[in-house]
C-alpha angles and dihedrals in degrees: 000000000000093000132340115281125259090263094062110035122099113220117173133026111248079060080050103047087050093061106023090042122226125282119273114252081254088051085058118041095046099083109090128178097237138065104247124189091271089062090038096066108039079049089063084053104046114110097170138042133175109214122207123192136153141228147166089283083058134253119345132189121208121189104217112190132166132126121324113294095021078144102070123205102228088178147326093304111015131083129184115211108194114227101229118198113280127145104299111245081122093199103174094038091060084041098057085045086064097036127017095205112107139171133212128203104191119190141190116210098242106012108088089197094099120190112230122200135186131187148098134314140204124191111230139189104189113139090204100059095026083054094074085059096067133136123193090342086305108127123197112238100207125035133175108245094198124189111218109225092162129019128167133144120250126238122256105247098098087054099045086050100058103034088216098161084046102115091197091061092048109126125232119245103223088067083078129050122254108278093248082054083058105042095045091054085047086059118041093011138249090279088065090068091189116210122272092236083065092053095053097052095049083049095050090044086046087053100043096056087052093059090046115028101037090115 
């Protein structure tokens, strides 16, 4: 079942809001245009993001993590995101090329209230502001200059839904097979069975990237 068909799909939102209901006055009015010294601080204290952004291949999400406050607040209304090493697709970055318009999803291990932006980026080079975004004198060369236009923070039921700071509910990892496992059957297919000596060498390269290339 490739979509839904034409009987079942919504598709506008007078159809949504009379399913799905209207927000409530507070749902509303707590989006403001500015980062206070709620969203500040939670900011300082924010060690992992998810970035949206959107271009003409469609819609992306990018998990973005490093030491509380990676993120760095520039003003009242500016963050700088630092672009680490990956592996280069650079998805975002070619999206927000395309289309300024970007999401964050910011998150606190342990607290299941989330802040959520949206805004604007620019992508920047400048050494003087990305130095401050250094890591072990490693400095990014390449950072999101985003302009907040909403900000609010999200309620805690998704969370709560999910337990995922729950450590009981934490999955083990060798329920899963190493990621070069993964990534070899995505490619050639699970069919291709490639030979355990192989594996092992993507995983050792994979591992290896991660240990010298993290900043």
């Amino acid at each position: 079942m490739s979509r839904p068909t034409t009987a079942h799909r919504i598709e506008d939102e007078a159809a949504l809001r009379a399913i799905h209901g209207e927000p409530s006055d507070g749902a509303r009015a707590k989006a403001i245009d500015r980062i206070d010294d709620h969203a500040r601080r939670f900011l300082e204290r924010c060690p992992f993001v998810v970035l949206a952004t959107r271009g003409k291949g469609g819609g992306d999400c990018s998990p973005r993590g490093d030491a509380p406050g990676f993120l760095r607040v520039l003003d009242d209304t500016t963050l700088l995101l630092p672009e680490r090493p990956g592996n280069r697709r650079a998805d975002s970055l070619v999206n927000v090329l395309e289309d300024p318009r970007v999401g964050l999803l910011c998150m606190i291990p342990g607290m299941n209230e989330t802040l959520r932006v949206n805004g604007r980026a620019w992508i920047v080079d400048d050494p003087e502001l990305l130095a401050e975004s250094a890591v072990g004198g490693k400095a990014p060369r390449l950072g999101l200059w985003i302009h907040v236009e909403e900000l609010y923070f999200h309620c805690a039921k998704a969370f709560v839904r999910s337990r995922l700071w729950d450590a009981s509910r934490q999955l083990e990892r060798s329920e899963f097979p190493s990621l070069g496992r993964m990534v070899l059957d995505q490619i050639h297919g699970r069919a291709h069975d490639p030979d355990e000596a192989l594996v092992r060498t993507v995983d050792a390269a994979l591992a290896q990237d991660e240990r010298e290339h993290l900043y």
